[in-house]
MARKEBA-519086 format. One record per residue (C-alpha): x, y, z; residue number from 1; residue in one letter. Coordinates in Angstrom, 2 decimals. Example, Ala and Ser with C-alpha at 12.3 -4.5 7.8 and 13.67 -1.06 7.14 Angstrom:
BEGIN
- x;y;z;drenlum;pavo
- 12.30;-4.50;7.80;1;A;
- 13.67;-1.06;7.14;2;S;
END
This chain:
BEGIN
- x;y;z;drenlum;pavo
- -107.03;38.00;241.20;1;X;
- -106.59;41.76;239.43;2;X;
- -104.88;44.37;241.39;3;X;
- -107.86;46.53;241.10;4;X;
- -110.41;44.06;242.14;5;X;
- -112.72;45.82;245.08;6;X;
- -113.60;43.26;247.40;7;X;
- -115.38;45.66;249.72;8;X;
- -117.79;47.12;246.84;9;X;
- -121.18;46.37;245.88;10;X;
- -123.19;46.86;242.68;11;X;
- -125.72;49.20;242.54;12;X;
- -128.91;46.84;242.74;13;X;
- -127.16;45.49;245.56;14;X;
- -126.77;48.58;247.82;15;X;
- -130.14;49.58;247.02;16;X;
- -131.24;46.16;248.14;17;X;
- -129.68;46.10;251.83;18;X;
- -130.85;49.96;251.93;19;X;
- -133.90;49.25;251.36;20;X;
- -133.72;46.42;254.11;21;X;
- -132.70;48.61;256.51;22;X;
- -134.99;51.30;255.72;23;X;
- -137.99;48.65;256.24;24;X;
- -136.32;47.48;260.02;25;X;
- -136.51;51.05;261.01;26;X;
- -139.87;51.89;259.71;27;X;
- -141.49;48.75;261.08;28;X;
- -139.65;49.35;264.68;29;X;
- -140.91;53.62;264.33;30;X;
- -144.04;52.88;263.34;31;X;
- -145.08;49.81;266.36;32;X;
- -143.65;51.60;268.84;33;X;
- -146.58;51.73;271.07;34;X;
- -146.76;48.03;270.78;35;X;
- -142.97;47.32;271.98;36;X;
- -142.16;47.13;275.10;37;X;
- -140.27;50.14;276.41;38;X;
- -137.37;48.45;278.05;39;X;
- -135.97;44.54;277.35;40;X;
- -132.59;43.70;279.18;41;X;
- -129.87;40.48;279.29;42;X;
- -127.40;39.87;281.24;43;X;
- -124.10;39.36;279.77;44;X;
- -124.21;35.72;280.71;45;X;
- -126.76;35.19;278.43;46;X;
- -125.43;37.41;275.63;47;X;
- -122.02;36.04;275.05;48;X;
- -123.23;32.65;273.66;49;X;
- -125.18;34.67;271.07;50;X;
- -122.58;36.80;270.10;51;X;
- -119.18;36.17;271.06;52;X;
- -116.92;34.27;267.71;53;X;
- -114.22;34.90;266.43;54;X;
- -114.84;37.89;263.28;55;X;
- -115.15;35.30;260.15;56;X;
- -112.76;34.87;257.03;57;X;
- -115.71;35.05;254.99;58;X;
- -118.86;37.24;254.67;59;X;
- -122.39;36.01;255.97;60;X;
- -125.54;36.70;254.01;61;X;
- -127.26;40.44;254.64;62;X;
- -130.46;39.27;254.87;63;X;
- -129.77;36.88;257.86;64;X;
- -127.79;39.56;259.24;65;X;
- -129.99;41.90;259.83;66;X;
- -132.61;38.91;261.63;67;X;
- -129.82;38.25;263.92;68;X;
- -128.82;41.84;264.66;69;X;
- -132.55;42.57;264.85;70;X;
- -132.99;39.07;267.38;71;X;
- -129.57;39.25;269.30;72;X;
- -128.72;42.73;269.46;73;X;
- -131.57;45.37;269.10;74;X;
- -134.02;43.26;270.86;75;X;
- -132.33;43.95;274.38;76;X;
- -132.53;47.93;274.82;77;X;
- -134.11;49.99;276.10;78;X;
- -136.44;51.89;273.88;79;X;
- -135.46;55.45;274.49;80;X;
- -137.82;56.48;271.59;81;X;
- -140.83;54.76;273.18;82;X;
- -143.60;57.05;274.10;83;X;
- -143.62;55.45;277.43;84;X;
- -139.90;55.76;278.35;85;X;
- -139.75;58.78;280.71;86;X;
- -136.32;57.43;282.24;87;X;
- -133.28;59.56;282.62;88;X;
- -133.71;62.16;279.81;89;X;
- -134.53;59.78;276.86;90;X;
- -134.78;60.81;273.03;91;X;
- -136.90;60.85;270.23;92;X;
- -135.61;61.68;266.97;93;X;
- -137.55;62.85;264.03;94;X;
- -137.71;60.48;260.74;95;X;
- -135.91;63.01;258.28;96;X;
- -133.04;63.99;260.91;97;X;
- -132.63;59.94;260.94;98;X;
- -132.61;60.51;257.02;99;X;
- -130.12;63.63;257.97;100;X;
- -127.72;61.58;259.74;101;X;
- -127.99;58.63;257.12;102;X;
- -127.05;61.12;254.12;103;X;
- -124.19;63.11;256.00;104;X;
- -122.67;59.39;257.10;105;X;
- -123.72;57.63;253.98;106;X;
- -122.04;60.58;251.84;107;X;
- -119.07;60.63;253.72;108;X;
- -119.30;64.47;254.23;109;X;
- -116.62;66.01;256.08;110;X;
- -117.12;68.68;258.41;111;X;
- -113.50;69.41;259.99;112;X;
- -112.50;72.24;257.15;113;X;
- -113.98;74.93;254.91;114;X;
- -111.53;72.58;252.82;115;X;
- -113.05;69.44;252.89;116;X;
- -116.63;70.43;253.44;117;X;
- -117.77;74.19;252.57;118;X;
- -121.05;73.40;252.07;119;X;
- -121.51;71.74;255.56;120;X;
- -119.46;74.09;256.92;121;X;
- -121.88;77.17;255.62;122;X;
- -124.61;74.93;257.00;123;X;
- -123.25;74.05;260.60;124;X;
- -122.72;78.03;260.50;125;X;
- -126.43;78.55;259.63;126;X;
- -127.87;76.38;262.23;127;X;
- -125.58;77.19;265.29;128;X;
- -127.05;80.85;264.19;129;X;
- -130.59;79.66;264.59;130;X;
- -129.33;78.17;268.02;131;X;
- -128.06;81.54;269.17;132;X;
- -131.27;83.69;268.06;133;X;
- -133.23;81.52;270.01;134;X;
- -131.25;82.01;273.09;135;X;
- -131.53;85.98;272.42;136;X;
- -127.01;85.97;272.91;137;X;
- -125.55;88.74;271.05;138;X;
- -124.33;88.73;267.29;139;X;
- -120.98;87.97;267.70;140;X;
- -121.76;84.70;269.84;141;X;
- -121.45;81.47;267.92;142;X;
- -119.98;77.95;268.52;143;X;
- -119.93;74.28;266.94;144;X;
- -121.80;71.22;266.80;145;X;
- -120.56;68.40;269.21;146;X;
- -121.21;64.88;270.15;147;X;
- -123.30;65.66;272.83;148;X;
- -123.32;67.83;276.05;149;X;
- -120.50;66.33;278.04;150;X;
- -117.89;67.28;275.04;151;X;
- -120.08;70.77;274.99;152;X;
- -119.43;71.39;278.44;153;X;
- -115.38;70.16;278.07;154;X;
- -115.27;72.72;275.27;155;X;
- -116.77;75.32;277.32;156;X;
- -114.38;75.24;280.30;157;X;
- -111.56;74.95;278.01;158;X;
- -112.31;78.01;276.61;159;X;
- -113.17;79.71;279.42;160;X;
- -109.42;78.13;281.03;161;X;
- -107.10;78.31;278.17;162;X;
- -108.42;82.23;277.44;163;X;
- -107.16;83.37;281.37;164;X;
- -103.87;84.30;282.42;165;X;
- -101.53;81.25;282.94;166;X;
- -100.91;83.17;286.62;167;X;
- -104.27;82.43;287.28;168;X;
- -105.20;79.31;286.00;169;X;
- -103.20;77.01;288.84;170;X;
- -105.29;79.45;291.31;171;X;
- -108.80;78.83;289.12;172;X;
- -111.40;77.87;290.93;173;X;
- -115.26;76.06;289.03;174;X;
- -118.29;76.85;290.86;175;X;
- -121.15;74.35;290.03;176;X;
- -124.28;73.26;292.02;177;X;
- -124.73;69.83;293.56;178;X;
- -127.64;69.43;290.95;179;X;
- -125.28;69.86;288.41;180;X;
- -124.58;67.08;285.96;181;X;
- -121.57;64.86;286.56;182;X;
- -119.83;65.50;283.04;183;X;
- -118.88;69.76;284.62;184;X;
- -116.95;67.71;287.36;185;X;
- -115.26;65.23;284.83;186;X;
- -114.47;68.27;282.15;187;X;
- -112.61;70.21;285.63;188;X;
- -110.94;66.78;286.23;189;X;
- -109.62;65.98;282.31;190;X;
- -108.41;70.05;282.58;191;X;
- -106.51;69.99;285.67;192;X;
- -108.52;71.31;288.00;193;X;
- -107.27;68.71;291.24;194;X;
- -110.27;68.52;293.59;195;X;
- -109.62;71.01;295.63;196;X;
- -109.86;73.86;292.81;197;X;
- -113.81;72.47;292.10;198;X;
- -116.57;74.14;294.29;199;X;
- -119.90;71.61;294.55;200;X;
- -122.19;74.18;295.82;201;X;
- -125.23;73.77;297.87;202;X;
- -128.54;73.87;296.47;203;X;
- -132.06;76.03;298.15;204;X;
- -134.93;74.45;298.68;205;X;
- -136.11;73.89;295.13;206;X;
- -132.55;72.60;293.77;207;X;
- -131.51;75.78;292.23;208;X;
- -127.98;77.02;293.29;209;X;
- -128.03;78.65;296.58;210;X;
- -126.55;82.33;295.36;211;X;
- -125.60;83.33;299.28;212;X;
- -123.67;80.20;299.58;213;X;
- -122.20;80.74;295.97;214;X;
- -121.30;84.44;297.02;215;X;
- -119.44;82.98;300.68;216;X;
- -117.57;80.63;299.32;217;X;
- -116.46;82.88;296.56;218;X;
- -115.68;85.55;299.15;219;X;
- -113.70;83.21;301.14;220;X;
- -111.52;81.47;298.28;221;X;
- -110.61;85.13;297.19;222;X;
- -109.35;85.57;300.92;223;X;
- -107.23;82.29;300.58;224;X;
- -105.44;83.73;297.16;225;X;
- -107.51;81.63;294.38;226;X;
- -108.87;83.08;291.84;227;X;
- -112.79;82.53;290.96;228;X;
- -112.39;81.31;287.09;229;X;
- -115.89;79.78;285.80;230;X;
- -119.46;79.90;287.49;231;X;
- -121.90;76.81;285.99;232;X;
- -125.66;77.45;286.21;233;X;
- -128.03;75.15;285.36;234;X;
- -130.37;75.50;282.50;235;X;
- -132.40;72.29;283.50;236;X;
- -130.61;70.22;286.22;237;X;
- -130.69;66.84;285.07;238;X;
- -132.56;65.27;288.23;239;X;
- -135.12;67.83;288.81;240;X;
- -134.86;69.81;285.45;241;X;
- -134.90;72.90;287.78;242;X;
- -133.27;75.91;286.40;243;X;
- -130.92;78.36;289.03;244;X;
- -131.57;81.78;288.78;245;X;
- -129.60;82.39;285.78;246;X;
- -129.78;86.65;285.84;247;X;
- -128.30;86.80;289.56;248;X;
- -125.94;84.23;287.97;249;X;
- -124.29;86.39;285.57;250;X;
- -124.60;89.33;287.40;251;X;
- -122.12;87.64;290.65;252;X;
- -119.98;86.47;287.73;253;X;
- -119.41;90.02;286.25;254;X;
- -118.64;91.32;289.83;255;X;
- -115.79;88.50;290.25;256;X;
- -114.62;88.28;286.69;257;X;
- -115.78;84.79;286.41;258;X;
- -116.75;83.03;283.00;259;X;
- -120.64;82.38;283.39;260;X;
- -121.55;78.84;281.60;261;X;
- -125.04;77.89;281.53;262;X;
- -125.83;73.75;280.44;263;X;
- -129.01;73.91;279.39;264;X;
- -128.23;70.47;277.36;265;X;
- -131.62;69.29;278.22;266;X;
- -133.76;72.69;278.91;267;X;
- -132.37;74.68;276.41;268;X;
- -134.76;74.26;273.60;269;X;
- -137.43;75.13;275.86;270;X;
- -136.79;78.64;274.95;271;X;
- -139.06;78.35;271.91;272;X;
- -141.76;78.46;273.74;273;X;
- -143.28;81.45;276.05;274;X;
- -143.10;79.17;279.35;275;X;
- -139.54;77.92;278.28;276;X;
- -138.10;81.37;277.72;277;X;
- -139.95;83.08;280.89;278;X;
- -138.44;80.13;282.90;279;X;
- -134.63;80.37;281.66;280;X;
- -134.45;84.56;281.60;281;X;
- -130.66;84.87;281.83;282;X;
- -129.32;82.65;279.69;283;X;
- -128.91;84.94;276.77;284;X;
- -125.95;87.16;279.29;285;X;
- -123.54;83.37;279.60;286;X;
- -120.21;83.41;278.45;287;X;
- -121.39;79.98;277.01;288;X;
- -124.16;77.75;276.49;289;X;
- -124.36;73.81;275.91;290;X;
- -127.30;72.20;273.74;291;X;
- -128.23;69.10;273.15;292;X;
- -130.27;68.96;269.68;293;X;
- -130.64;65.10;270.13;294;X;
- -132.84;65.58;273.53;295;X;
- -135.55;68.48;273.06;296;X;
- -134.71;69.03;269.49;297;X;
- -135.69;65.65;268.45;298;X;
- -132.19;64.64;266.68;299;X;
- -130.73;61.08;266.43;300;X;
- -127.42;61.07;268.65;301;X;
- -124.70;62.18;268.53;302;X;
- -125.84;66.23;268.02;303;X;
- -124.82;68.55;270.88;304;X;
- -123.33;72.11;270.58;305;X;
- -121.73;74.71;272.50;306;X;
- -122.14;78.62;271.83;307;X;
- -119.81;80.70;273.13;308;X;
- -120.21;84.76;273.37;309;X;
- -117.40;85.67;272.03;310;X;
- -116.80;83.35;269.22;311;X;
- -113.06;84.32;268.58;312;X;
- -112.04;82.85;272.05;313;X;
- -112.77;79.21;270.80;314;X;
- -110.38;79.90;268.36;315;X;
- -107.96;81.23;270.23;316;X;
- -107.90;78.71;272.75;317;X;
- -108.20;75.39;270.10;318;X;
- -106.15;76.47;266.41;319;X;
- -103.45;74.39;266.03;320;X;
- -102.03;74.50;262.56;321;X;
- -99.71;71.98;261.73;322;X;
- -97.75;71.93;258.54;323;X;
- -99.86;68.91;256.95;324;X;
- -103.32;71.16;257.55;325;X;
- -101.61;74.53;255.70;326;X;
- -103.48;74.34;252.36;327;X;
- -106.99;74.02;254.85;328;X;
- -106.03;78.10;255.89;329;X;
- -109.73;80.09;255.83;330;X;
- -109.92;83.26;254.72;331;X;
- -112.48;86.00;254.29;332;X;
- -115.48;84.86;256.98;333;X;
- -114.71;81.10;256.40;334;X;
- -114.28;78.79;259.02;335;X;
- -113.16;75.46;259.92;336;X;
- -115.14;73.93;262.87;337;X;
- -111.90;71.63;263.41;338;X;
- -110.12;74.69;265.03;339;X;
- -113.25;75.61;267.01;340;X;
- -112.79;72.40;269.46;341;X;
- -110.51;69.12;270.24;342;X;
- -112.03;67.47;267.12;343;X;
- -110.48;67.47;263.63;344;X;
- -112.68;65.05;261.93;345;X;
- -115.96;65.08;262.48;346;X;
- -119.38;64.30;260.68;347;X;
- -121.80;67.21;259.08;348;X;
- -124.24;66.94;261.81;349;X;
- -125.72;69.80;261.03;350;X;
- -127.76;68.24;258.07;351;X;
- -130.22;66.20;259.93;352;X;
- -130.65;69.17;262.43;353;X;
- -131.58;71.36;259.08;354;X;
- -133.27;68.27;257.36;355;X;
- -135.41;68.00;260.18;356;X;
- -136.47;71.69;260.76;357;X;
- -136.91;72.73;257.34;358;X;
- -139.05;69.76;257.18;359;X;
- -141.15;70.32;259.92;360;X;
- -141.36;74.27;260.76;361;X;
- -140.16;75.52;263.87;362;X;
- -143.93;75.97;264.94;363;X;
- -144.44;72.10;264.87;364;X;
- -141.42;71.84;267.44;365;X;
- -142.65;74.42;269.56;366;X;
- -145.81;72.90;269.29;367;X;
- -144.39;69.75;270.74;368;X;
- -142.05;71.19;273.45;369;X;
- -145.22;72.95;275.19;370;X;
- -147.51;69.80;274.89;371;X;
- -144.08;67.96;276.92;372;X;
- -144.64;70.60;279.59;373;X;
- -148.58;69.94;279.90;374;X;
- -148.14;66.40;280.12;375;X;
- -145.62;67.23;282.70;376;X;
- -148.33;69.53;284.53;377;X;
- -150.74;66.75;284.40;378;X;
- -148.10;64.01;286.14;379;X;
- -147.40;66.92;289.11;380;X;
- -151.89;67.54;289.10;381;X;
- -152.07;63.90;289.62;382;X;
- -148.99;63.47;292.22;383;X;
- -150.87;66.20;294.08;384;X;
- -154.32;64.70;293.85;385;X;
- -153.59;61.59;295.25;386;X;
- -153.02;61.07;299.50;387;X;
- -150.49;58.52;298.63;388;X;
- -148.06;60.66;296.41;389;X;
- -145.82;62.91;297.84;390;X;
- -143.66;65.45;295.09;391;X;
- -139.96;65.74;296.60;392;X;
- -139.01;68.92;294.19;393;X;
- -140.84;71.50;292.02;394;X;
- -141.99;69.89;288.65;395;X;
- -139.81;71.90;286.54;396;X;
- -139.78;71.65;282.55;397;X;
- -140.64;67.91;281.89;398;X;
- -139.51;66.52;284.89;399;X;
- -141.59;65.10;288.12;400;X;
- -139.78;63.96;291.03;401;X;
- -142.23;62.07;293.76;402;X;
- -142.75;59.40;295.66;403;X;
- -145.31;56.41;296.85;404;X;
- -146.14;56.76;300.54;405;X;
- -147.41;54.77;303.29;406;X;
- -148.66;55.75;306.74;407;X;
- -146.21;55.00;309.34;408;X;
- -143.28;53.84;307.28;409;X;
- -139.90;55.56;307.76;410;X;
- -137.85;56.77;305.22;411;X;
- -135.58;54.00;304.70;412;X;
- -139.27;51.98;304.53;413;X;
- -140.21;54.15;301.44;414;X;
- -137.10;53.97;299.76;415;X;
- -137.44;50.29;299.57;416;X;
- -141.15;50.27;298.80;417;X;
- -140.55;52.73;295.85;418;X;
- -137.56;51.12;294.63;419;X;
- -139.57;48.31;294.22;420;X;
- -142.48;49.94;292.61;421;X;
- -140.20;51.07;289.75;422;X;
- -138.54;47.85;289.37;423;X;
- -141.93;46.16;288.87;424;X;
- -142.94;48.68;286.61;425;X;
- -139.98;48.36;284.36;426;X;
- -139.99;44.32;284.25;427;X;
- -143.52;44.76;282.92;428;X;
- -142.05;45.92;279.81;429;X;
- -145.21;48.73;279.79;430;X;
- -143.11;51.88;280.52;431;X;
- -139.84;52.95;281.65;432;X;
- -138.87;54.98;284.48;433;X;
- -135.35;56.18;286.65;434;X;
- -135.13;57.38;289.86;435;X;
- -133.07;59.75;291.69;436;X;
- -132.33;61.30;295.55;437;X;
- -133.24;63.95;296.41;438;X;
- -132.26;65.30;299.96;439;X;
- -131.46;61.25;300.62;440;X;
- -134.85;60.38;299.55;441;X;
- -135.25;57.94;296.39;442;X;
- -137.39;59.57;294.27;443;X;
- -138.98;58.01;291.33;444;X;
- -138.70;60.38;288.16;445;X;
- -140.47;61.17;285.22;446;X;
- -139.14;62.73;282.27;447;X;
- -141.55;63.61;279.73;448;X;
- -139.62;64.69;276.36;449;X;
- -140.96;62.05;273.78;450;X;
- -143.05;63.86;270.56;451;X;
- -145.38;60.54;270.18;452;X;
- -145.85;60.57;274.22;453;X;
- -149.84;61.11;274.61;454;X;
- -152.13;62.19;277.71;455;X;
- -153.05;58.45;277.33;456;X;
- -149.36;57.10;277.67;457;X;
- -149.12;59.24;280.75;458;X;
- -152.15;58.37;282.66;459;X;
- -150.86;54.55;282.23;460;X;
- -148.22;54.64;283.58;461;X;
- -149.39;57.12;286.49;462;X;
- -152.43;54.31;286.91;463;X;
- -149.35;51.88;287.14;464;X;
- -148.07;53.74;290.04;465;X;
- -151.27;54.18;291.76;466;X;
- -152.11;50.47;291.42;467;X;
END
């Protein structure tokens, strides 16, 4: 065989041949959405005889491929694009940011340096602008694309760490509500901060971070010698989708020197609309902000992003420049996104977010964000209107949080009984729900985020409930 014989590359006629394979798969699954169910599982007893062989010497035809990937693989999800899948906080990305992602993977475009990737660099820089005028943060604020809000967050309190006094940073102390999502207690873990430097603080009536117990505790680590280093406000919890009161937020964290993080990975976007930006007032003053395009934004995964008020202090806390990277040195206004965060290479996600909105028109996602919160206003209209519902938190952006009841059962009783309502709801295959605790109650919860999701789709699955 020749020295330069390719054995991993295709003719032409060939690649478009599996593309356009694939491209059929996805339509057909995007456009019968409504008629799949919304969740299909397997146990891994049953899934190992499928799949598990040893990886063969010799390649398998695409076409029968793609039947078994479609039969043995994608067949058992759930379908977090389905406009009945209110579980956890699902997804629902747009056709052309699918396109986005398939170009920017497809074309192998590198996003680490101005280097490598100028014109994806210029774009990530044009988008994570968009991001910060929406918020209303200052000018100078900017930030990076991510893999999703867990990394944003990570990035966040590294920045907010690494730019302190080393004196003070084995005294630091994180303040977070016990709404907030695990990944702020994971991100203090991977940084150092031992469990006894991490404050879990308790939460009013609605879920939003009690500010008297946030100011006592602060008062009385400050007595003990620590050092209050980051405050974390919710921008959307991810149970209740309640927001804290971000304003008092920042102003306790400017009277104790404290970084003021906000993750509004799910709520954020809500800010293009009037009820969205009324509800998080406050979150243009954080010293840092984590979105998640690929929930309210409608972007395939992986797309999250972290803006940061002071832009200069990611760099200051992540450039690394080692010898091999020299000829990658920015000048002028340029900027490589590798020294903005722990990843060097990374993919040009900002093309599908672009793709998308450029397609589209901001006004058709704002559009789509405030019919999510009406269909949410219906769910809590319903919950209300019915003897045997019972809300256990505020309905807050496009989450519901209620439960079945029952006259005379305890709560242990209901737990059970509602447990089992969801579970028989999800084997149906008809919709897909989650459910959380609130104040030790199991609560079944509805996220409403999807842009196909209709008044229709809700009321089934409410009639489900009530049935």
């Amino acid at each position: 065989m020749s020295q330069n014989h390719d054995a991993l590359q295709l003719d032409a006629e060939t690649m478009r041949r599996f593309g356009y394979q694939v491209i059929d798969l996805l339509v057909d699954q995007l456009t019968n959405l409504d008629r799949d169910v919304a969740w299909k599982g397997a146990s891994r007893r049953q899934l190992e005889p499928l799949l598990r062989e040893p990886a063969p010497e010799r390649g398998h035809d695409f076409e029968q491929l793609l039947t078994r990937l479609r039969e043995q693989v994608l067949d058992y999800r759930a379908r977090v694009d389905h406009p009945r899948f209110f579980a956890f906080i699902p997804t629902s990305p747009t056709w052309p940011g699918i396109l986005g992602d398939l170009i920017a993977q497809g074309g192998t475009v590198f996003a680490g340096s101005w280097l490598g990737g100028s014109g994806a660099a210029m774009l990530e820089l044009v988008v994570v602008d968009w991001f910060r005028q929406w918020l209303g943060m200052p000018e100078p604020a900017g930030g990076l694309l991510l893999s999703g809000g867990s990394v944003a967050n990570l990035t966040a309190l590294a920045c907010a760490r690494l730019n302190r006094p080393a004196a003070e940073r084995e005294r630091g102390i994180v303040y977070y509500s016990a709404q907030t999502h695990s990944s702020i207690e994971r991100a203090a873990h991977v940084l150092g901060f031992t469990p006894d430097r991490v404050r879990a603080v308790a939460v009013d009536a609605d879920f939003r971070l009690d500010l008297a117990a946030l100011r006592s505790t602060i008062e009385q680590d400050r007595a003990n010698g620590l050092v209050p280093l980051a405050i974390v406000g919710n921008g959307g919890a991810t149970s209740t989708g309640a927001i804290d009161a971000l304003d008092e937020l920042a102003a306790i964290a400017r009277e104790y020197n404290c970084w003021f993080h906000v993750d509004a990975a799910y709520g954020g976007f809500a800010v293009l609309t009037d009820r969205g930006r009324n509800a998080l007032q406050g979150i243009e003053r954080a010293d840092s902000v984590t979105l998640d395009p690929h929930k309210w934004l409608y972007q395939p995964y992986e797309a999250g992003c972290v803006i940061v008020k002071d832009q200069s202090l990611l760099e200051r806390a992540f450039h690394v420049m080692g010898d091999y990277m020299r000829d990658t040195a920015v000048h002028d206004r340029e900027v490589n996104f590798g020294e903005r965060g722990i990843q060097l290479t990374r993919s040009a996600r900002a093309i599908k977010i672009w793709l998308s909105i450029q397609t589209f028109g901001l006004d058709a996602f704002r559009q789509t964000i405030d019919r999510c919160l009406d269909h949410a206003a219906h769910i809590a209209q319903r919950v209300r209107g019915n003897a045997e519902f019972e809300l256990l938190a505020p309905p807050s952006l496009g989450i519901v949080c209620f439960r079945r009841r029952s006259p005379g059962a305890t709560d242990a009783e209901l737990d059970a009984l509602n447990e089992q309502l969801l579970q028989r709801v999800v084997q149906s295959g008809r919709a897909m729900l989650s459910s959380t605790r609130l104040n030790g109650r199991y609560a079944l919860r509805l996220c409403v985020l999807n842009h196909t999701t209709t008044r229709e789709d809700v009321d089934t699955v409410m009639n489900l409930l009530e049935q």
